[in-house]
VEXPA-580718 format. One record per atom (N, C-alpha, C): atom name; z, y, x; residue in three letters; chain; residue number from 1. Coordinates in nm, 2 decimals. Example, Ala and Ser with C-alpha at 12.3 -4.5 7.8 and 13.67 -1.06 7.14 Angstrom:
REC    a       pz       py       px     r   c     k
REC    N     0.78    -0.57     1.32   ALA   A     1
REC   CA     0.78    -0.45     1.23   ALA   A     1
REC    C     0.78    -0.33     1.32   ALA   A     1
REC    N     0.71    -0.22     1.28   SER   A     2
REC   CA     0.71    -0.11     1.37   SER   A     2
REC    C     0.79     0.00     1.29   SER   A     2
END
This chain:
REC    a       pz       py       px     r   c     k
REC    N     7.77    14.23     4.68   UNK   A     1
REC   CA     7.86    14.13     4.72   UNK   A     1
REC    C     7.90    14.04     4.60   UNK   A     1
REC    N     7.89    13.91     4.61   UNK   A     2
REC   CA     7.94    13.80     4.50   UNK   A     2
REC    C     8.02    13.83     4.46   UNK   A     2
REC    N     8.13    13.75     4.37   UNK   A     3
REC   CA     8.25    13.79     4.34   UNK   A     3
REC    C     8.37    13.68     4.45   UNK   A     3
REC    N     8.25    13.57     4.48   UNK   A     4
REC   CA     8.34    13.51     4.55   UNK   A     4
REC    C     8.37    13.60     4.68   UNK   A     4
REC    N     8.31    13.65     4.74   UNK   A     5
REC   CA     8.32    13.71     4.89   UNK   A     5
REC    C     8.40    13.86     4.80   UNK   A     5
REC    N     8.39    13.94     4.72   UNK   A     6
REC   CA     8.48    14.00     4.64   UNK   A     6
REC    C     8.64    13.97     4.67   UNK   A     6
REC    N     8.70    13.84     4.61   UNK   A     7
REC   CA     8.79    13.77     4.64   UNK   A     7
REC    C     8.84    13.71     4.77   UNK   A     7
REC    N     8.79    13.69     4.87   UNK   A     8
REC   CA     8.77    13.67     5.02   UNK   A     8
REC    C     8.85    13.80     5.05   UNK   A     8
REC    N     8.76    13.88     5.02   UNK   A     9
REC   CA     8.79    14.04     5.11   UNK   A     9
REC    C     8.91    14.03     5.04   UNK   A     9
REC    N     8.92    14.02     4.93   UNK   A    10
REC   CA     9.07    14.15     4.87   UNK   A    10
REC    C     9.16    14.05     4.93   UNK   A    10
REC    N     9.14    13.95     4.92   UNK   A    11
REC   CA     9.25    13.79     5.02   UNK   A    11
REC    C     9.26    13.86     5.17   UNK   A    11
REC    N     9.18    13.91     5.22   UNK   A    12
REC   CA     9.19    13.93     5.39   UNK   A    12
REC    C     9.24    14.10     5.37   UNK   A    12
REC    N     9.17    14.16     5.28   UNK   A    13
REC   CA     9.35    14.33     5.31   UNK   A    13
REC    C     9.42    14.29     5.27   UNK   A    13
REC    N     9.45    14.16     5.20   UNK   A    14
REC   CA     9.61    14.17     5.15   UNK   A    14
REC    C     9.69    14.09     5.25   UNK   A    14
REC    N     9.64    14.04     5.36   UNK   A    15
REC   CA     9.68    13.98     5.49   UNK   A    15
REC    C     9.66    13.84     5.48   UNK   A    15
REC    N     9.59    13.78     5.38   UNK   A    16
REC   CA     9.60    13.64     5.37   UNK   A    16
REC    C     9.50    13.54     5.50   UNK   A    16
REC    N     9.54    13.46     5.55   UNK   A    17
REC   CA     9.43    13.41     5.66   UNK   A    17
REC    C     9.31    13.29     5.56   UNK   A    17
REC    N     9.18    13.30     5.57   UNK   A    18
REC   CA     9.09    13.34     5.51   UNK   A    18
REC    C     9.01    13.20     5.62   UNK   A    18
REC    N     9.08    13.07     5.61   UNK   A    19
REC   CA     9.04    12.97     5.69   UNK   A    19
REC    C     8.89    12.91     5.59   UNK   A    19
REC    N     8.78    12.83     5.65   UNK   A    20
REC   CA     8.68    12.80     5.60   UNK   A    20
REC    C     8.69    12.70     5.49   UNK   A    20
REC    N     8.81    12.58     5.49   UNK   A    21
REC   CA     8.89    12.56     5.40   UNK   A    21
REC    C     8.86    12.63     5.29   UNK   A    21
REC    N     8.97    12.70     5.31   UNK   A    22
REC   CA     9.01    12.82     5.19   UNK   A    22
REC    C     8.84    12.87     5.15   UNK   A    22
REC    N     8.78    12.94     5.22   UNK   A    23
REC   CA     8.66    13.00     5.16   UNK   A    23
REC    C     8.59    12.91     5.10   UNK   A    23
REC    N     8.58    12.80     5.12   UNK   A    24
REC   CA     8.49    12.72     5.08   UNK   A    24
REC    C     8.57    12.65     4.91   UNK   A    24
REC    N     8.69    12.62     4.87   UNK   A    25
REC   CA     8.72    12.66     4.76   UNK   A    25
REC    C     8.72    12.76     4.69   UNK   A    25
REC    N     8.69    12.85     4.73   UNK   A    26
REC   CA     8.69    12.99     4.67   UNK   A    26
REC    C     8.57    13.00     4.60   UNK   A    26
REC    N     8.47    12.95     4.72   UNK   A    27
REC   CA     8.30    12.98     4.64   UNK   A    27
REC    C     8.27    12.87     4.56   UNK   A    27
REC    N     8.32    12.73     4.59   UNK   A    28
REC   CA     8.34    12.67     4.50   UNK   A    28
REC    C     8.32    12.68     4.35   UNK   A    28
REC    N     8.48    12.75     4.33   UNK   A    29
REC   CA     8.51    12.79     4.19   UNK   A    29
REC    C     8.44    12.86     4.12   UNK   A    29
REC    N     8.43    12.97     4.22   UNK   A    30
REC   CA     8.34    13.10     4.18   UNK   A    30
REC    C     8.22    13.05     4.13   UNK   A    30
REC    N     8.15    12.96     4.20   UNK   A    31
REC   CA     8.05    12.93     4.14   UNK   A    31
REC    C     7.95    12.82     4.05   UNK   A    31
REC    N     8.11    12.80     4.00   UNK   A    32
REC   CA     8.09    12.65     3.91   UNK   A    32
REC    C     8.09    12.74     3.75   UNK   A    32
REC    N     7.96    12.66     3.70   UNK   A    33
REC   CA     7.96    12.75     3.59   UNK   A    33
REC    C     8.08    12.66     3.46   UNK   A    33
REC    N     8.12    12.59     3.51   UNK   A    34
REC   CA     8.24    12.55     3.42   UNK   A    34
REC    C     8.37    12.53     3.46   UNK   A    34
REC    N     8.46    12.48     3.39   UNK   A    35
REC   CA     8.61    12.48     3.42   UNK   A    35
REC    C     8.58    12.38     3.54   UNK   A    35
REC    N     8.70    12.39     3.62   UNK   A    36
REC   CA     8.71    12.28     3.71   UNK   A    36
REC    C     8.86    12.24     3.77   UNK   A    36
REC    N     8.89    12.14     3.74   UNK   A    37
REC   CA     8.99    12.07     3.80   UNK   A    37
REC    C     9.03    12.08     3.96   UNK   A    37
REC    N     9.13    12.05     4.00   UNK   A    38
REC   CA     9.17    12.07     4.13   UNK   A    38
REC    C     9.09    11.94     4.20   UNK   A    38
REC    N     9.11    11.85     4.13   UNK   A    39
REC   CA     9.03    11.77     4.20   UNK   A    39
REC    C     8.85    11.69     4.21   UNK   A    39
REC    N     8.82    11.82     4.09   UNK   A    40
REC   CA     8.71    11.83     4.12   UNK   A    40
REC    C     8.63    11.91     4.19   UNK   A    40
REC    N     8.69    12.02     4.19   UNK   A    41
REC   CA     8.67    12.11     4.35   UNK   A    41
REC    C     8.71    12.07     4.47   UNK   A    41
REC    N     8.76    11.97     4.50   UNK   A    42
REC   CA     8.82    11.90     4.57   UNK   A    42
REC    C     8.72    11.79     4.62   UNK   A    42
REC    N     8.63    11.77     4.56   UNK   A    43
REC   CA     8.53    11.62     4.57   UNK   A    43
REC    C     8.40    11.71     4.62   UNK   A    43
REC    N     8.40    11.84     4.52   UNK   A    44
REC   CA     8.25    11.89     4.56   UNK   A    44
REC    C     8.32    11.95     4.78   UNK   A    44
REC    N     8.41    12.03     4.74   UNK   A    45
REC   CA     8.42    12.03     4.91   UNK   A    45
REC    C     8.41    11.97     4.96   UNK   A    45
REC    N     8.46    11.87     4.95   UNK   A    46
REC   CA     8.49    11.73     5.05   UNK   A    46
REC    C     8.31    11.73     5.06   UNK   A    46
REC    N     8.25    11.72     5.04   UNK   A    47
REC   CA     8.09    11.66     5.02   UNK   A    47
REC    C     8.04    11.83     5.16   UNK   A    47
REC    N     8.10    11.88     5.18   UNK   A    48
REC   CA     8.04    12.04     5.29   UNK   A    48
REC    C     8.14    11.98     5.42   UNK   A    48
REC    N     8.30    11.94     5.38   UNK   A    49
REC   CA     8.36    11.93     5.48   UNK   A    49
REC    C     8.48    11.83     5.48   UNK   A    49
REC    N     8.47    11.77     5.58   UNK   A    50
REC   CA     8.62    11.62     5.56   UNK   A    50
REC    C     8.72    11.70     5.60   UNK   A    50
REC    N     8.69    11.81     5.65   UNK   A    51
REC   CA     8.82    11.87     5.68   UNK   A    51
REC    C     8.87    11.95     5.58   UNK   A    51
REC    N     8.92    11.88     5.49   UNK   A    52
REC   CA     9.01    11.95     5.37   UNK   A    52
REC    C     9.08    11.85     5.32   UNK   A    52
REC    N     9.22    11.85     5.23   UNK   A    53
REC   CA     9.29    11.75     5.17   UNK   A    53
REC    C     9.32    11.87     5.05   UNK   A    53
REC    N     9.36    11.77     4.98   UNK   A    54
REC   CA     9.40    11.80     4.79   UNK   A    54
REC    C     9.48    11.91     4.81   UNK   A    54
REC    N     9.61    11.93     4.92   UNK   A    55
REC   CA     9.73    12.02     4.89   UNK   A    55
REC    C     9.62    12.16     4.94   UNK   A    55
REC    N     9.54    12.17     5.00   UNK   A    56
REC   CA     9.50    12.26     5.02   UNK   A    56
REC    C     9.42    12.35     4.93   UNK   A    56
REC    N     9.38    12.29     4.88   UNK   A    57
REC   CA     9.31    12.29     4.73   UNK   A    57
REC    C     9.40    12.37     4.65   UNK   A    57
REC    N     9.53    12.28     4.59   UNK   A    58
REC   CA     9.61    12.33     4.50   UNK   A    58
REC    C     9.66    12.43     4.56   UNK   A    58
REC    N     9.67    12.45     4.68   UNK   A    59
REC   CA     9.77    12.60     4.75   UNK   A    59
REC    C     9.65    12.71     4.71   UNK   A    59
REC    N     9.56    12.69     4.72   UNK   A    60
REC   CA     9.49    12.83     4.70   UNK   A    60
REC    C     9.43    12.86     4.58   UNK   A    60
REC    N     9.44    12.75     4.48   UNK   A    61
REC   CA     9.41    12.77     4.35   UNK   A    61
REC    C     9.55    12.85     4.29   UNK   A    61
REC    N     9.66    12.83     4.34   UNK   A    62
REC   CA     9.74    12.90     4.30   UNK   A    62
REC    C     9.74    13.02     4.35   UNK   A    62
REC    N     9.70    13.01     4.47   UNK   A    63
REC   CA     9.73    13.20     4.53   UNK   A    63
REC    C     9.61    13.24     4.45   UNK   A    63
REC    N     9.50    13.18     4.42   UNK   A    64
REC   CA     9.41    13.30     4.33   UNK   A    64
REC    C     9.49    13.30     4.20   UNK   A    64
REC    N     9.54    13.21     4.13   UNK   A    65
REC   CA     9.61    13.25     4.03   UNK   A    65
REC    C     9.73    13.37     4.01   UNK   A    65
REC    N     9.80    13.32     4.12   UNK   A    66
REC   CA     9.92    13.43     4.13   UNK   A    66
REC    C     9.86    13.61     4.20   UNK   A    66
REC    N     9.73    13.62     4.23   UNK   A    67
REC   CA     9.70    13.75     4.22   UNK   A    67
REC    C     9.61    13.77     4.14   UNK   A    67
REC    N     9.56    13.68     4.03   UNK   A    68
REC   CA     9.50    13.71     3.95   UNK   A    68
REC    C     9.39    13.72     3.97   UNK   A    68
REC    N     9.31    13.63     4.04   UNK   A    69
REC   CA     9.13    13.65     4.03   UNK   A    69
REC    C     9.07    13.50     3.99   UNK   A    69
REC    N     9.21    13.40     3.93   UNK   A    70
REC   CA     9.12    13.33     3.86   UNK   A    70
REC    C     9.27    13.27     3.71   UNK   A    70
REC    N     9.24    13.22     3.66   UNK   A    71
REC   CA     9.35    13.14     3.54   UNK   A    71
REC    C     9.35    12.98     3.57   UNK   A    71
REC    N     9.43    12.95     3.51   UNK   A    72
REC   CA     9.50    12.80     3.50   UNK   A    72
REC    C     9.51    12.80     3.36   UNK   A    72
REC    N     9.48    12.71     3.29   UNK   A    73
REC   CA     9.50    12.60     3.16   UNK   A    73
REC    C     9.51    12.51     3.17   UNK   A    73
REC    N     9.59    12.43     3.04   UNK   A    74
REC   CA     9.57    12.29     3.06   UNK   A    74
REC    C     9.48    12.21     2.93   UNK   A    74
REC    N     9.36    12.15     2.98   UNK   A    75
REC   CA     9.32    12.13     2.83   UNK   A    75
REC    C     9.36    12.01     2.78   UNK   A    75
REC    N     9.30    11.93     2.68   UNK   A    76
REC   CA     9.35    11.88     2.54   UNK   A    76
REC    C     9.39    11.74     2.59   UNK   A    76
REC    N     9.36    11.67     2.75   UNK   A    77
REC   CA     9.40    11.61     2.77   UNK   A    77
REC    C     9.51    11.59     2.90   UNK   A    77
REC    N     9.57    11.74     2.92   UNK   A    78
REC   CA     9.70    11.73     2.97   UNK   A    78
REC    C     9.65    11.76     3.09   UNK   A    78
REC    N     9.53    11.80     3.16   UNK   A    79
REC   CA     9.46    11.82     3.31   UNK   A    79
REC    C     9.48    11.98     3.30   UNK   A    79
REC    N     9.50    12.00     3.43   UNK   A    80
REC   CA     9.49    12.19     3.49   UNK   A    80
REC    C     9.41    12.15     3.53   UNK   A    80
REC    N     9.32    12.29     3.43   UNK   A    81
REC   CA     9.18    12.34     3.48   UNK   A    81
REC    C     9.17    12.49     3.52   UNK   A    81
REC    N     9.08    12.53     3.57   UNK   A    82
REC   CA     9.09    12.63     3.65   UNK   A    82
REC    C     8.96    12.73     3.62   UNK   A    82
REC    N     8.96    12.82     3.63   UNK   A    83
REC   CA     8.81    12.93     3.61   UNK   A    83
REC    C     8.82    13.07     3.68   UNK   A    83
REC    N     8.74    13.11     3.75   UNK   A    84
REC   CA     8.79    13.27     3.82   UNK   A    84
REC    C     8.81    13.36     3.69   UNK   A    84
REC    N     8.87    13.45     3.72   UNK   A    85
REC   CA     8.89    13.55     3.59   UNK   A    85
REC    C     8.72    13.63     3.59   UNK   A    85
REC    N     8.64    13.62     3.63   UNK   A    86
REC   CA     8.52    13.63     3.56   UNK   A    86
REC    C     8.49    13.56     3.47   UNK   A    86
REC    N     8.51    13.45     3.44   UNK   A    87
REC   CA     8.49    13.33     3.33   UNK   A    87
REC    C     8.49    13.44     3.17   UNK   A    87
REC    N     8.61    13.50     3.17   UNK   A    88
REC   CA     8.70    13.59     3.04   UNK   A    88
REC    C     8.75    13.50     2.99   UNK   A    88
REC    N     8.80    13.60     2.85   UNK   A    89
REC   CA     8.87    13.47     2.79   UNK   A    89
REC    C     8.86    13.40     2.68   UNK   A    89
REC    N     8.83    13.32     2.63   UNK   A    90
REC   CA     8.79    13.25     2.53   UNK   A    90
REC    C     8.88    13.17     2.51   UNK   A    90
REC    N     8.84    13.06     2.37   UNK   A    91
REC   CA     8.91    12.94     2.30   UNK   A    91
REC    C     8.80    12.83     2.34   UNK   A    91
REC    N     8.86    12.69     2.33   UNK   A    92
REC   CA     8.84    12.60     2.37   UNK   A    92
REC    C     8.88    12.50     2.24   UNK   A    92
REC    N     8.76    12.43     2.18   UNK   A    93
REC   CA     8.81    12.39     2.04   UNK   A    93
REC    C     8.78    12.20     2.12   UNK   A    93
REC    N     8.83    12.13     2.08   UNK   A    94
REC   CA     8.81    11.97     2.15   UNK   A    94
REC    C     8.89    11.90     2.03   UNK   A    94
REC    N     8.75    11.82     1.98   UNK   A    95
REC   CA     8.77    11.72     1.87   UNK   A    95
REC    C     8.84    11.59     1.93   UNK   A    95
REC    N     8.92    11.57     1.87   UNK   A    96
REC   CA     8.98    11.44     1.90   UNK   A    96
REC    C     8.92    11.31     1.86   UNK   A    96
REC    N     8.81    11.29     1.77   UNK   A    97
REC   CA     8.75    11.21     1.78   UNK   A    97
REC    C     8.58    11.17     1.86   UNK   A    97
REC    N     8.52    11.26     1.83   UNK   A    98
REC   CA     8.40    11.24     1.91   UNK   A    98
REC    C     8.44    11.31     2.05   UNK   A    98
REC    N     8.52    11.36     2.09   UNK   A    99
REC   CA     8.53    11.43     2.22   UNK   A    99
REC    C     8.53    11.57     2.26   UNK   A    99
REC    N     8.40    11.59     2.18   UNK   A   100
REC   CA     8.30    11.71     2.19   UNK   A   100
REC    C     8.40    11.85     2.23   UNK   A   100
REC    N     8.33    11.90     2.30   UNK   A   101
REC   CA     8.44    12.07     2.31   UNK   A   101
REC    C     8.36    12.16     2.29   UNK   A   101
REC    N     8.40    12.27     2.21   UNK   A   102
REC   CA     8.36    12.35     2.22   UNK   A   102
REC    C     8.39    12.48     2.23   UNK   A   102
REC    N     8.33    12.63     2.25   UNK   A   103
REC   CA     8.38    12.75     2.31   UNK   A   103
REC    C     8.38    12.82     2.22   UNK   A   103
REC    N     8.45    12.90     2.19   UNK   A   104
REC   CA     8.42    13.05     2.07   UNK   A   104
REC    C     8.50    13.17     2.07   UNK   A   104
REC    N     8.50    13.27     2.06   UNK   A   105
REC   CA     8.58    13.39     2.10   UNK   A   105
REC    C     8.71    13.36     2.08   UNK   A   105
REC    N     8.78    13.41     2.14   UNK   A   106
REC   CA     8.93    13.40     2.11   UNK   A   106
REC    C     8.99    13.50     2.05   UNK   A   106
REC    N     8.86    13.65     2.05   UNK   A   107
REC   CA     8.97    13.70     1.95   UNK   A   107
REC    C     8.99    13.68     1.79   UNK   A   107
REC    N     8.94    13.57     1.76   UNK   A   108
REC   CA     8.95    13.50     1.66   UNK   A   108
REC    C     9.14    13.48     1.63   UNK   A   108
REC    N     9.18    13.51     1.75   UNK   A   109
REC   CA     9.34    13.45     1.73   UNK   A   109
REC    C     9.45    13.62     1.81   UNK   A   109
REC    N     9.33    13.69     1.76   UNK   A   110
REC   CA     9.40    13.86     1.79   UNK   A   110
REC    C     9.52    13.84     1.64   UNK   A   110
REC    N     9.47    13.80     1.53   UNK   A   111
REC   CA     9.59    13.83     1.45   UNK   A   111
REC    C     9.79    13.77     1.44   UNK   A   111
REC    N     9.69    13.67     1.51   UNK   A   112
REC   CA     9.80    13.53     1.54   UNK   A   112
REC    C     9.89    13.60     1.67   UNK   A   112
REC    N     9.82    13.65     1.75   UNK   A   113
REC   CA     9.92    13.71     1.87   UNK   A   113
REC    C     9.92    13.82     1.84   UNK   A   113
REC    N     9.91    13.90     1.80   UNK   A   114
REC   CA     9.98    14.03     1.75   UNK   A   114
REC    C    10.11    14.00     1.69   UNK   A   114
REC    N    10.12    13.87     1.60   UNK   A   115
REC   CA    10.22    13.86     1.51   UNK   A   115
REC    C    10.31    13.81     1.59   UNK   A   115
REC    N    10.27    13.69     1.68   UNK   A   116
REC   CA    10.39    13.63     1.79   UNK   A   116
REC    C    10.45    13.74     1.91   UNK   A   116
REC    N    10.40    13.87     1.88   UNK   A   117
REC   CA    10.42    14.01     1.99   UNK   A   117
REC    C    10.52    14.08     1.90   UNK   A   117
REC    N    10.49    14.06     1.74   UNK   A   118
REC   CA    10.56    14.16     1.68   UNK   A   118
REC    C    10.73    14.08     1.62   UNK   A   118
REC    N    10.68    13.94     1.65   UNK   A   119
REC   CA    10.82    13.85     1.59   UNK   A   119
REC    C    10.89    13.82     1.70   UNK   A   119
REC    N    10.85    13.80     1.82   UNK   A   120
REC   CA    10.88    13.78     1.96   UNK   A   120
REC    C    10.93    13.85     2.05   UNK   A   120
REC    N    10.87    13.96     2.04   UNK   A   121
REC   CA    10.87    14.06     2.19   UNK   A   121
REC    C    10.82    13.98     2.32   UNK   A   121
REC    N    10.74    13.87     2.30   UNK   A   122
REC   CA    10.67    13.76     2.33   UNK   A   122
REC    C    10.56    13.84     2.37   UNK   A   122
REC    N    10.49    13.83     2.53   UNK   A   123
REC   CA    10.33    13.92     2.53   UNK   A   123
REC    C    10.35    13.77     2.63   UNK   A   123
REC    N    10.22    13.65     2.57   UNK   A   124
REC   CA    10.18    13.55     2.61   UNK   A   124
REC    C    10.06    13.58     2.67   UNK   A   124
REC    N    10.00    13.51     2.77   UNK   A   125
REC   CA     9.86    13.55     2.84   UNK   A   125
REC    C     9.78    13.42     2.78   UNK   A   125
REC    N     9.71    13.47     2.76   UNK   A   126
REC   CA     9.55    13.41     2.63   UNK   A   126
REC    C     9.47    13.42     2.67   UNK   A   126
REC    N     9.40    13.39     2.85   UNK   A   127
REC   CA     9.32    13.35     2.89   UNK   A   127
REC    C     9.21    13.23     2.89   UNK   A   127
REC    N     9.28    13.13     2.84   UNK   A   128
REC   CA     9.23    13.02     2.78   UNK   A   128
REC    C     9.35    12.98     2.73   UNK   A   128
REC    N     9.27    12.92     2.61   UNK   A   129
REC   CA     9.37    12.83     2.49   UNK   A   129
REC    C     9.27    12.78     2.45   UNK   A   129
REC    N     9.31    12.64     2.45   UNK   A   130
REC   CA     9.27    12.49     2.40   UNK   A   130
REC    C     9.29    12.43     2.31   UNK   A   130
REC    N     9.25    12.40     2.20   UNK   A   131
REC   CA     9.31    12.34     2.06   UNK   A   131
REC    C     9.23    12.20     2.04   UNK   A   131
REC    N     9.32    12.15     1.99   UNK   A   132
REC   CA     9.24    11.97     1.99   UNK   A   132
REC    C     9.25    11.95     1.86   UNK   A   132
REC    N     9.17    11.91     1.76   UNK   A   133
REC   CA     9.15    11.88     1.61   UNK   A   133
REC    C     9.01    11.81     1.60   UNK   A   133
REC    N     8.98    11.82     1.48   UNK   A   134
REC   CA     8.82    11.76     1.45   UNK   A   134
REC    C     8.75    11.84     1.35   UNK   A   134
REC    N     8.65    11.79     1.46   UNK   A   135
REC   CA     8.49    11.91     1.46   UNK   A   135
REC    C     8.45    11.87     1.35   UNK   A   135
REC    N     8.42    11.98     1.21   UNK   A   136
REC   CA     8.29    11.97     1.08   UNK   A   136
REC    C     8.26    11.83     1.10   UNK   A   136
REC    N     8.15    11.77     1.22   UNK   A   137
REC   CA     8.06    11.66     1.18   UNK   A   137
REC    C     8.18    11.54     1.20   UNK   A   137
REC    N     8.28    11.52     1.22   UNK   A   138
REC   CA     8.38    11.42     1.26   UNK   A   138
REC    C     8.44    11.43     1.06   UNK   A   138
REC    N     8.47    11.57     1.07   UNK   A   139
REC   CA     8.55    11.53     0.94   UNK   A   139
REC    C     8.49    11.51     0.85   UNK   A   139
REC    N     8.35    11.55     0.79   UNK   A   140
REC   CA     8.23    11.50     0.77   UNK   A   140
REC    C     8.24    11.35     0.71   UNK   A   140
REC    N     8.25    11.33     0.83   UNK   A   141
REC   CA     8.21    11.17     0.82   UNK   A   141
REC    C     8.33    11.09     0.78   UNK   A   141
REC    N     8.45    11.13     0.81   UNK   A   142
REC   CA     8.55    11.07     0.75   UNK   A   142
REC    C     8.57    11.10     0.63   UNK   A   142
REC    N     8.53    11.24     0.58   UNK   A   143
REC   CA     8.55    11.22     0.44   UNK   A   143
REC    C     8.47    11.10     0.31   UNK   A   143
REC    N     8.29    11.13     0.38   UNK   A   144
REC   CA     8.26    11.04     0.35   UNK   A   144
REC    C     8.31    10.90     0.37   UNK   A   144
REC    N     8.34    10.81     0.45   UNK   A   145
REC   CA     8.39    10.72     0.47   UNK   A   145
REC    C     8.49    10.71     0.38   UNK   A   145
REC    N     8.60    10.79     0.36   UNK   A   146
REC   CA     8.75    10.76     0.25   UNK   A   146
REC    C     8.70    10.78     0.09   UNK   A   146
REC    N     8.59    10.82     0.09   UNK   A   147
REC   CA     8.54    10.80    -0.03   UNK   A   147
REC    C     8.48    10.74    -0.09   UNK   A   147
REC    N     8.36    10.64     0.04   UNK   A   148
REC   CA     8.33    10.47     0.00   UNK   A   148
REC    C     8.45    10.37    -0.02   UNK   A   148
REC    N     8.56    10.40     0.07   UNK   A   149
REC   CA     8.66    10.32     0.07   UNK   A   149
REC    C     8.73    10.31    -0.08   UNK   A   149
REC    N     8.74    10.46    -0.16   UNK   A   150
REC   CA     8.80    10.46    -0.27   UNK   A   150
REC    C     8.73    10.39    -0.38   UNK   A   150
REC    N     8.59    10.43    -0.39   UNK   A   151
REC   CA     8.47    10.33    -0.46   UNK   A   151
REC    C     8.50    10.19    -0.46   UNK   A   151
REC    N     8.51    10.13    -0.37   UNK   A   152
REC   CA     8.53     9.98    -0.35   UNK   A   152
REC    C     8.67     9.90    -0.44   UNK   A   152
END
């Protein structure tokens, strides 16, 4: 069994009604190998069936969220994105100049949240975190750049 039909079933014992709608965002998500927007899962349905609108979308992206078989972020440009919790969890690095994003473990930032757990009593969920700065070849190039500028 997929993970989408996985999440279907555990949706139908938990008494949830399990309309074609609904399943068809489900497998959707499940099987977008990238993050995806409400309203980009919203465009690829719409293209299987006109019978769906946007609020239906966001209603069930939240009930997967709120029993936990997928996460919500927002990345570097202020959009909720979405991923089933098979995704796991990683960092999300997005240069602010060339655009470029990139993925890399997140337990790179086990030290950083231990410490906001131990100064806090703070237990934040670190499913995706998104950070916006600039990538090696951006700063790169600006350095060079402020250095011809200083020459002149």
């Amino acid at each position: 069994m997929t993970h989408c039909h996985t999440y279907i079933q555990a949706l139908r014992n938990q008494g949830y009604r399990i309309t074609p709608q609904r399943e068809m965002i489900i497998e959707t998500l499940a099987h977008g190998d990238v993050h995806m927007s409400a309203e980009e899962i919203y465009q690829q349905v719409l293209q299987r069936s006109k019978a769906v609108n946007l609020a239906t979308v966001y209603r069930t992206l939240d009930l997967l969220v709120d029993k936990g078989y997928a996460t919500r972020f927002m990345d570097s440009d202020g959009k909720l994105m979405y991923a089933t919790e098979k995704h796991g969890t990683h960092l999300h690095l997005t240069c602010r100049i060339c655009g470029n994003n990139y993925q890399t473990d997140a337990n790179l930032l086990n030290p950083l949240i231990r410490q906001i757990e131990e100064m806090t009593g703070f237990k934040a969920d670190f499913e995706h975190i998104a950070l916006s700065g600039i990538c090696k070849n951006c700063l790169d190039q600006n350095i060079n750049t402020l250095k011809k500028e200083k020459e002149v």
